[in-house]
Short mmCIF file of the C-alpha atoms (twelve columns), coordinates in Angstrom:
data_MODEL
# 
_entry.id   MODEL 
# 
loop_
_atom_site.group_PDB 
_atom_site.id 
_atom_site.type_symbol 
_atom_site.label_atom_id 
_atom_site.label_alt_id 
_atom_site.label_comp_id 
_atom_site.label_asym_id 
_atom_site.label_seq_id 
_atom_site.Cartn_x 
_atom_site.Cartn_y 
_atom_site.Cartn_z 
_atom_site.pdbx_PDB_model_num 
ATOM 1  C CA . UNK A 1  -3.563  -31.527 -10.825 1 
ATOM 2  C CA . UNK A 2  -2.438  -30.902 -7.107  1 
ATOM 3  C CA . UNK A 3  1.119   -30.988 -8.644  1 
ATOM 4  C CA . UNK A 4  0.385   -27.722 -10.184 1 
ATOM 5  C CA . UNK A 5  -0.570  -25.818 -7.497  1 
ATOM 6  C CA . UNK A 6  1.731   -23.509 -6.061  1 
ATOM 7  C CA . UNK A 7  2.105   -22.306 -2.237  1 
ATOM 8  C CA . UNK A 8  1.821   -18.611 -2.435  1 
ATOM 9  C CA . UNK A 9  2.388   -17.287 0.882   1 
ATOM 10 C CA . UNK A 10 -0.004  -15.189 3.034   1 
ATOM 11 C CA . UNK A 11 1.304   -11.390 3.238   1 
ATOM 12 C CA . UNK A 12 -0.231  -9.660  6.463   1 
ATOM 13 C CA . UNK A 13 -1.635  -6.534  5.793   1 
ATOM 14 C CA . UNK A 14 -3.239  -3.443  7.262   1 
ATOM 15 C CA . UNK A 15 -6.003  -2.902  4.977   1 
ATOM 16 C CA . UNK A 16 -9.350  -2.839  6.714   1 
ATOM 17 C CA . UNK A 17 -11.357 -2.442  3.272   1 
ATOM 18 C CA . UNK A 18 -12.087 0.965   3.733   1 
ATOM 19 C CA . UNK A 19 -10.455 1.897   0.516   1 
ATOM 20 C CA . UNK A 20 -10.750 5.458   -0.182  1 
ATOM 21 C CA . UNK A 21 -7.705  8.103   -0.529  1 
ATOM 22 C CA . UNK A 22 -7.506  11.474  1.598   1 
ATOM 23 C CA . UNK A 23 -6.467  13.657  -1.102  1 
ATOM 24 C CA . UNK A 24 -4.916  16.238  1.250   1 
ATOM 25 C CA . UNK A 25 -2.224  13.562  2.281   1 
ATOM 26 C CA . UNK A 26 -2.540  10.937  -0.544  1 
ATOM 27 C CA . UNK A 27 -3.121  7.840   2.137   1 
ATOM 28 C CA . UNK A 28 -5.954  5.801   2.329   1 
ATOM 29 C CA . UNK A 29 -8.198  6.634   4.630   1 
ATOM 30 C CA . UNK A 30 -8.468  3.074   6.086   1 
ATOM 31 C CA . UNK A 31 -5.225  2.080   6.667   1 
ATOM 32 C CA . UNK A 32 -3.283  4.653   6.253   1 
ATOM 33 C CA . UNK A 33 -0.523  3.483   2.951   1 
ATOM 34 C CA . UNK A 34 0.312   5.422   0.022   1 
ATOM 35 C CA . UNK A 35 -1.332  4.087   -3.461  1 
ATOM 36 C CA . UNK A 36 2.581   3.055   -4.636  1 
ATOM 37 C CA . UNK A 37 2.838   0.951   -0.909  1 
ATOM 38 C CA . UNK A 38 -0.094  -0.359  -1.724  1 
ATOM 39 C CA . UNK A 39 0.743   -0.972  -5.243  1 
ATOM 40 C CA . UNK A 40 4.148   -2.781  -3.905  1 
ATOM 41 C CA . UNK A 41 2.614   -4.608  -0.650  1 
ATOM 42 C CA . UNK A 42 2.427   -8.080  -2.049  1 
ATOM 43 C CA . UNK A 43 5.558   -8.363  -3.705  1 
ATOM 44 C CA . UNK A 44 8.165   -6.160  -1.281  1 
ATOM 45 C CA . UNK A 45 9.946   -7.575  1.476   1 
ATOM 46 C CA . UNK A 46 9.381   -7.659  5.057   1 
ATOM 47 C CA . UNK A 47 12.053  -4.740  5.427   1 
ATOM 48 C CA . UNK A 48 9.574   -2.460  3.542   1 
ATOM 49 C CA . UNK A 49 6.660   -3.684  5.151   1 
ATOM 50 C CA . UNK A 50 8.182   -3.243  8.508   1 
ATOM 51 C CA . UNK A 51 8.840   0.109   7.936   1 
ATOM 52 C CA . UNK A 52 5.807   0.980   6.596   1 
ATOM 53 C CA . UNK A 53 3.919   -0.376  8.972   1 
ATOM 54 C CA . UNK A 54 5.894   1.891   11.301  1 
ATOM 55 C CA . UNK A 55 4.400   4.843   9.710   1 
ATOM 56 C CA . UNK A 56 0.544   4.041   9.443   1 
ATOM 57 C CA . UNK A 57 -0.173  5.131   13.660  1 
ATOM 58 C CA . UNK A 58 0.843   8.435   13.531  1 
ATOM 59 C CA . UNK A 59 -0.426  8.930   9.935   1 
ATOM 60 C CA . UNK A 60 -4.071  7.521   11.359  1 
ATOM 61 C CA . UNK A 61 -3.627  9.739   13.658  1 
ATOM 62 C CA . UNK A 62 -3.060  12.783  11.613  1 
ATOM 63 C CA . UNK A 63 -5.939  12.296  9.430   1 
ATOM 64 C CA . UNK A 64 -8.058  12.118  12.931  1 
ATOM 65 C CA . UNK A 65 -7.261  15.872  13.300  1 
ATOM 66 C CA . UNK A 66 -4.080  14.637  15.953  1 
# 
C-alpha cells in the first residue's frame, strides 16, 4: 500500500484563510491574489509564484486605504 503513495510536494502560500474578495479590486482580502492566481497557485511554477508574491505588499496595502 505505501508503494502507492505519491510525494506531492508542499507549495508555500500566502493565504491566511481569510477568504473573501474586495470587489473594487478583485483580490482577496486576506492575502491579497487574484481568484485565477489562486486558481493556478498549486500547479504554476516558482517563476509565477515569485512574481506574484511580489505584488501582494503593496496590493495589502492599497486595500488598507495606502
Amino acid at each position: 500500500m505505501d508503494d502507492l503513495i505519491e510525494f506531492v510536494p508542499i507549495v508555500p502560500s500566502p493565504c491566511v484563510n481569510i477568504c473573501r474578495m474586495n470587489r473594487v479590486r478583485g483580490w482577496c482580502e486576506g492575502c491579497g491574489r487574484t481568484l485565477a492566481e489562486i486558481g493556478r497557485w498549486g500547479s504554476t511554477d516558482a517563476a509565477d509564484r515569485d512574481a506574484v508574491m511580489a505584488e501582494l505588499p503593496g496590493r495589502m496595502k492599497a486595500m488598507a486605504g495606502g
